[in-house]
C-alpha positions as CSV (number, residue, x, y, z in Angstrom):
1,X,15.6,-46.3,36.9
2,X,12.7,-48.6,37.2
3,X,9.3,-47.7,36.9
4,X,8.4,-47.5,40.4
5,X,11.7,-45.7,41.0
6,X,10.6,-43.0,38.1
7,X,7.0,-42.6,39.8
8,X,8.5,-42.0,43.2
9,X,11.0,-39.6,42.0
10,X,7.3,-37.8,40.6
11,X,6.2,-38.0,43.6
12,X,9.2,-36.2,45.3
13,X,9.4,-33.5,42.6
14,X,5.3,-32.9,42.8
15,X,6.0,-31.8,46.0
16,X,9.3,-29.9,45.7
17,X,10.6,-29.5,42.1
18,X,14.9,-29.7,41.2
19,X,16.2,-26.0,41.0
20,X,16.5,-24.6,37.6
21,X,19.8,-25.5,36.4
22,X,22.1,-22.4,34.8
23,X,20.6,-21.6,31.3
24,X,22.9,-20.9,28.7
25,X,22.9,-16.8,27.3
26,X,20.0,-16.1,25.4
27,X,20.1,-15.1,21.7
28,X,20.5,-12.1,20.7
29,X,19.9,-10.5,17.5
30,X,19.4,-12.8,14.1
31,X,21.1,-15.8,16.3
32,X,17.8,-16.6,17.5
33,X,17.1,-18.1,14.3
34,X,19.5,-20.8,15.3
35,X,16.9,-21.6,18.5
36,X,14.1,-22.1,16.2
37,X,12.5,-24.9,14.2
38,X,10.7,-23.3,11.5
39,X,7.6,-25.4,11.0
40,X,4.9,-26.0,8.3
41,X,2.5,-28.7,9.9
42,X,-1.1,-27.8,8.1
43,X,-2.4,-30.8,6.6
44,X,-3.2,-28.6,3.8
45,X,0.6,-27.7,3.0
46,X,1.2,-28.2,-0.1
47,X,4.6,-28.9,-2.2
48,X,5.2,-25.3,-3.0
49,X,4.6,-24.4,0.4
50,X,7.4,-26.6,1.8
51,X,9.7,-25.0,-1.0
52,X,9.0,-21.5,0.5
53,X,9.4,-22.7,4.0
54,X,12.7,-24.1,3.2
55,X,13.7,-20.9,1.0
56,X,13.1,-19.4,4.4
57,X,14.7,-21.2,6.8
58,X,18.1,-20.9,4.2
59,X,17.7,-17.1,4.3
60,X,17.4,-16.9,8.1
61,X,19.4,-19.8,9.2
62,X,17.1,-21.7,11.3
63,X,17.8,-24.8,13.4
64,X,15.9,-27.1,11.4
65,X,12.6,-27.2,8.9
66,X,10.0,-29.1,10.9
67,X,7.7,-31.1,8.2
68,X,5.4,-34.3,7.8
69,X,7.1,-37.2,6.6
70,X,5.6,-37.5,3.2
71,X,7.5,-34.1,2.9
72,X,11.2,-34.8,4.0
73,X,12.8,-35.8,0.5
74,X,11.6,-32.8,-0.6
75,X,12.9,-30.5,1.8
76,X,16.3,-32.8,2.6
77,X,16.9,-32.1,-0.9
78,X,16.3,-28.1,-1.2
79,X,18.7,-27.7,2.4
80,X,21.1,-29.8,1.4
81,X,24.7,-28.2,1.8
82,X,23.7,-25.3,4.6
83,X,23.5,-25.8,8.2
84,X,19.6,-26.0,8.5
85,X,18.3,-29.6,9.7
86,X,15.3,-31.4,8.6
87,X,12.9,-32.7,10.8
88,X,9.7,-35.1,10.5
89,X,7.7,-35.8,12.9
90,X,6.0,-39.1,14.2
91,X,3.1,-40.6,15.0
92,X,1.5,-37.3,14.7
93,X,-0.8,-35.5,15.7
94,X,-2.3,-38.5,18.5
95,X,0.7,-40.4,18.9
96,X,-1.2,-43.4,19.2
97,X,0.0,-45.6,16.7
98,X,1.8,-48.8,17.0
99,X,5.3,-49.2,18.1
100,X,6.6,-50.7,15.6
101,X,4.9,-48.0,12.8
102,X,6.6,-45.3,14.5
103,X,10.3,-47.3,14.2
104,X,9.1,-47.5,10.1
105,X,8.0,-43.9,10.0
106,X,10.8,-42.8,11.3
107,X,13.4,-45.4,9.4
108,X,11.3,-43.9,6.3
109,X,11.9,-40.6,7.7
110,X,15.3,-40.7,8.1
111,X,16.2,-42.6,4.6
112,X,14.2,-39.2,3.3
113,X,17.0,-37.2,4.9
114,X,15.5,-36.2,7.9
115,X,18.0,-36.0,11.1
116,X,16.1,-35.1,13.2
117,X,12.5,-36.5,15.1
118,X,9.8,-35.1,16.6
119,X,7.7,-38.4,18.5
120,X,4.7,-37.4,19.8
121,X,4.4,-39.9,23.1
122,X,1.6,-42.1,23.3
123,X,-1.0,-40.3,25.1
124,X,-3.8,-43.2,25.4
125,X,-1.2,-45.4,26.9
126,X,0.2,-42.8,29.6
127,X,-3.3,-41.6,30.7
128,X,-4.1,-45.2,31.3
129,X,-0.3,-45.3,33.5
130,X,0.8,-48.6,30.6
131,X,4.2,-46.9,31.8
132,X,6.5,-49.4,30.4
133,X,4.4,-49.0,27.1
134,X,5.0,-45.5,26.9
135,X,8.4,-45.8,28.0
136,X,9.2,-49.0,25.0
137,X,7.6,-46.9,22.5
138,X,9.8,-43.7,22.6
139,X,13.1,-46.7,23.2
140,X,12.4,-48.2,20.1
141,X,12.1,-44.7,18.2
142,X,15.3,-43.5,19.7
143,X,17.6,-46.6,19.0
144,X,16.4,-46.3,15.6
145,X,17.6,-43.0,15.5
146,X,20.5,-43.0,17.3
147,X,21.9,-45.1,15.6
148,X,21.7,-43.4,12.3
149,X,22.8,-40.1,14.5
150,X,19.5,-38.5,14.6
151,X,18.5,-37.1,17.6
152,X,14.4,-37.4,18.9
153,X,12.6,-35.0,20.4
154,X,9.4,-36.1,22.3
155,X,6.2,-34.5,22.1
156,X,4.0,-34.7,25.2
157,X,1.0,-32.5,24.8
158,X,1.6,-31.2,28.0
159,X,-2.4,-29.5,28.2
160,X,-4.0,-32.7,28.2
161,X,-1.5,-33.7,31.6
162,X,-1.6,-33.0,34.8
163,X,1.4,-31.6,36.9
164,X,2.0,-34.8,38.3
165,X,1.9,-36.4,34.8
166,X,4.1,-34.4,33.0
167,X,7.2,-35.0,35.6
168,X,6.5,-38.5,35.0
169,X,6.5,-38.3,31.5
170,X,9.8,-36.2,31.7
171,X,11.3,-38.7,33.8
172,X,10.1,-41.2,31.4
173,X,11.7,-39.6,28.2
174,X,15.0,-39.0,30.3
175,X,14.9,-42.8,31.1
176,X,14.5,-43.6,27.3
177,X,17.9,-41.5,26.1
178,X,15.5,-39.0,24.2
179,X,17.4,-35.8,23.1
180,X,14.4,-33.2,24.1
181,X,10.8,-33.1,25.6
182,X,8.8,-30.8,24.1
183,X,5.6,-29.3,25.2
184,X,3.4,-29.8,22.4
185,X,2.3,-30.9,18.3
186,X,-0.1,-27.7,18.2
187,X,-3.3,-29.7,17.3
188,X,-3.6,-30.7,21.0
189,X,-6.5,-28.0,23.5
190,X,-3.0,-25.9,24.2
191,X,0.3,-25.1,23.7
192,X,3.7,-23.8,25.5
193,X,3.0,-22.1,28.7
194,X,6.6,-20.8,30.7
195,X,5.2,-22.5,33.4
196,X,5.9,-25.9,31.7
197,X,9.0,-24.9,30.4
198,X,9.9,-24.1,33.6
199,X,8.8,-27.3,35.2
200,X,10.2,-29.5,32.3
201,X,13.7,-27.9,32.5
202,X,13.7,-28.5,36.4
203,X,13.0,-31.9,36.2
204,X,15.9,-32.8,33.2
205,X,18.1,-30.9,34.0
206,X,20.8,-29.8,32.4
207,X,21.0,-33.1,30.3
208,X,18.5,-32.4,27.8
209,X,16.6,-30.5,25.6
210,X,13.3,-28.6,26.0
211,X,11.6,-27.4,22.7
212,X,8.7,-25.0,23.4
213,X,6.0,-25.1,20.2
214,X,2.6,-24.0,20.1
215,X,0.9,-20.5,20.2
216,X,4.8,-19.1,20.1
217,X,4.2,-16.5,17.8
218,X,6.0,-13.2,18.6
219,X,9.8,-12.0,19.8
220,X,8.3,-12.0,23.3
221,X,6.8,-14.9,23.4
222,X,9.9,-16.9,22.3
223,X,12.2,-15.0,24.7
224,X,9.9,-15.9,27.4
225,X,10.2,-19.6,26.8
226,X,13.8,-19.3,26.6
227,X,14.1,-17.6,29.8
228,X,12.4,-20.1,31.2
229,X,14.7,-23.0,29.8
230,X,13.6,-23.7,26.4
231,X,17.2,-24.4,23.9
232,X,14.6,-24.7,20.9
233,X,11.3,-23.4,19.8
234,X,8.4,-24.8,17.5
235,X,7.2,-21.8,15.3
236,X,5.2,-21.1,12.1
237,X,6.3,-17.7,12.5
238,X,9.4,-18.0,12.8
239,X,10.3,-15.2,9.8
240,X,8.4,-12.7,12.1
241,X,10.0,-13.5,15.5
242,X,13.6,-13.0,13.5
243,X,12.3,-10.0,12.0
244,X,11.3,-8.5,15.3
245,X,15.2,-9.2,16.8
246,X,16.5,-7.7,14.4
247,X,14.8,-4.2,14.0
């Protein structure tokens, strides 16, 4: 699709949104750990701080370790051999960085070790509807990727968007070949709401993924954003949201 194709569809879905497609089961148990991304973000994180993180996410078998770039050697190296992913994210927290440093960020990212990437979407660019811009700048970060079999998940900061907004910039990340949309980086005025779960599931479908991340901090709250299509979820506490499936 087009641009103007894209903004139309927005304008059909603000009035009537897709019908949620079938979710898979949700976890039960210790699998949840296999939903989550267990994430260490503070600018203040420090070396040893990773290590424990990653210590973690081998004990519990997360998804992935979510962590700044300068970070991913570190932790690529600690999970090698087991199942649990690392991830760096881009152009975060604003997103509002060149094109072309976010493809270097995340070509660093990846020759770290990192397969996976979290893009946080130019914000700046969308408010201001420089739709081809945004839609470029997430391109160029997933052919990168892609082609070194990463997948890209993109950050919108869905509080700072209308409703309106964030089905275009669904639509837009569909359009791109990202992997996921995800609500938020957790430095934005708010984080996952069921309600935008919900509404970013409906409008990709089936086809892609839909992280939830921040404020998810309990059992309840991650179910919640599962049963309202999440496939991943964004969590500092993920060790707690285990422990609570498990008792």
């Amino acid at each position: 699709m087009n641009i103007p194709e894209i903004l139309k569809l927005a304008d059909e879905y603000n009035q009537e949104l897709p019908d949620l497609p079938e979710l898979p089961e949700p976890p039960s148990g210790a699998d949840i750990a296999r939903w989550i991304d267990h994430t260490l973000l503070k600018p203040q994180a420090t070396a040893s701080q990773i290590e424990e993180v990653c210590e973690e996410a081998k004990t519990y078998n997360f998804a992935s370790v979510c962590i700044t770039p300068f970070f991913v050697p570190l932790a690529a190296g600690l999970l090698q051999g087991t199942d649990v992913k690392t991830c760096s994210v881009i152009g975060f927290p604003l997103g509002a960085t060149q094109s072309s440093v976010k493809v270097v960020e995340t070509l660093v990212s990846l020759a770290g070790g990192a397969t996976e990437i979290d893009m946080v979407m130019n914000i700046g660019a969308f408010k201001g509807e420089d739709y081809s811009q945004v839609l470029n700048d997430i391109l160029a970060v997933v052919q990168v990727a892609h082609n070194q079999g990463a997948i890209v998940k993109v950050i919108l900061e869905m509080a700072l968007l209308t409703r309106k907004e964030k089905t275009v910039a669904c639509l837009l990340c569909k359009q791109a070949g990202a992997d996921f949309v995800k609500t938020s980086t957790g430095f934005g005025p708010g984080g996952a709401t069921v309600e935008d779960v919900d509404l970013m599931r409906r409008v990709v479908g089936s086809e892609m993924g839909v992280k939830a991340a921040g404020g998810v901090r309990t059992l309840e709250d991650a179910l919640a954003m599962i049963h309202a299509g999440a496939n991943r979820i964004g969590a500092s506490a993920g060790v707690r949201i285990v422990k609570e499936a498990i008792t």
